[in-house]
C-alpha positions as CSV (number, residue, x, y, z in Angstrom):
1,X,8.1,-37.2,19.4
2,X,11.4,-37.4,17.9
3,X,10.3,-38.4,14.4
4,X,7.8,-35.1,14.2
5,X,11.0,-32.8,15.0
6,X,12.8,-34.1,12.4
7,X,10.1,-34.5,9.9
8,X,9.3,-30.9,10.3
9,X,12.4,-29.7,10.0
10,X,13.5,-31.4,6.7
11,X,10.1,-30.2,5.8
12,X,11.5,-26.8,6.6
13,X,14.8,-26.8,5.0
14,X,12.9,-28.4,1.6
15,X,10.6,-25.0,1.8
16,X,13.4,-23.0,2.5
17,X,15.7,-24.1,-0.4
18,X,12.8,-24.3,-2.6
19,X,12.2,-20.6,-1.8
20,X,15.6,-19.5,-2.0
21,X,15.8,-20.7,-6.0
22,X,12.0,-18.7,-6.2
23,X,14.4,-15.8,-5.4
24,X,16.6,-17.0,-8.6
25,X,14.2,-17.9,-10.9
26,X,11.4,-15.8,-10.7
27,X,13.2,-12.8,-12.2
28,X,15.2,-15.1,-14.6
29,X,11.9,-16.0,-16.1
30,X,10.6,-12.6,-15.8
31,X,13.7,-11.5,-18.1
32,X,12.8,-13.9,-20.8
33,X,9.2,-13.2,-21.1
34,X,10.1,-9.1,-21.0
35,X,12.7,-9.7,-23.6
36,X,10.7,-11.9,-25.6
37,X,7.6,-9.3,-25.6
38,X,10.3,-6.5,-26.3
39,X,11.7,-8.8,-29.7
40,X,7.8,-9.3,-30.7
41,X,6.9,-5.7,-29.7
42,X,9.9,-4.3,-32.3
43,X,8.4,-6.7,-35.2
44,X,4.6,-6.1,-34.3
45,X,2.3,-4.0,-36.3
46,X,0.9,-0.3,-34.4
47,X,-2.3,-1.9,-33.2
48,X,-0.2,-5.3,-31.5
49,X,2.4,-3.0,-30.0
50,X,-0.5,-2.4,-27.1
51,X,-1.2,-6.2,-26.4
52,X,3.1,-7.0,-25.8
53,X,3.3,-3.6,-23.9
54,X,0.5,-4.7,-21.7
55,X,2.3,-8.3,-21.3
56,X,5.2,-6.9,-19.8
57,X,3.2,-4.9,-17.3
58,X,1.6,-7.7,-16.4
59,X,4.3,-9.8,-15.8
60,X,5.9,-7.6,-13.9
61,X,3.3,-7.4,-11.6
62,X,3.5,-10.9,-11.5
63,X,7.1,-10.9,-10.7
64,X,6.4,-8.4,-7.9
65,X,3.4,-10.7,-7.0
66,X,5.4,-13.5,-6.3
67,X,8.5,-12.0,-5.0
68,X,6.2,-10.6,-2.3
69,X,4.4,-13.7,-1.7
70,X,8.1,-15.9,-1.6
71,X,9.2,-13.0,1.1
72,X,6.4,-14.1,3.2
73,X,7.1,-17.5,3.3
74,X,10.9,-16.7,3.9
75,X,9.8,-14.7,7.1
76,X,7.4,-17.5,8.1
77,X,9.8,-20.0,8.2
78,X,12.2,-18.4,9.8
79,X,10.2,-18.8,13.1
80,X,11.1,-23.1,12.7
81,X,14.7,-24.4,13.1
82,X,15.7,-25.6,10.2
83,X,18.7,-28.0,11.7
């Protein structure tokens, strides 16, 4: 009985910690691909301009996406003692 505990809670804290760097790297990599589509967008022709504009709408959706879905898993497992 003793082994489940503490299997499920290292499982736990290794979902926990893994979310918590979600929190960091998600919008880290979110800046990089907006920036990147803004550099490409300033060198594009008029008819590309709509294809980066429409990348950085999409992966800020994606950002919002994820952050959202990382929340939820931060709430879950906060129900589970993680010590």
């Amino acid at each position: 009985m003793l082994t489940e505990f503490v299997w499920v809670t290292g499982l736990v804290k290794l979902l926990t910690d893994a979310s918590l760097a979600l929190y960091i790297v998600l919008p880290l990599l979110a800046l990089i691909v907006i920036g990147w589509n803004v550099v490409k967008r300033l060198q594009a022709d008029d008819h590309e301009k709509i294809k980066y504009k429409e990348n950085m709408k999409t992966t800020l959706v994606y950002l919002v996406i994820g952050m959202t879905v990382n929340g939820f898993i931060t709430m879950l497992l906060s129900y589970f003692p993680s010590s």
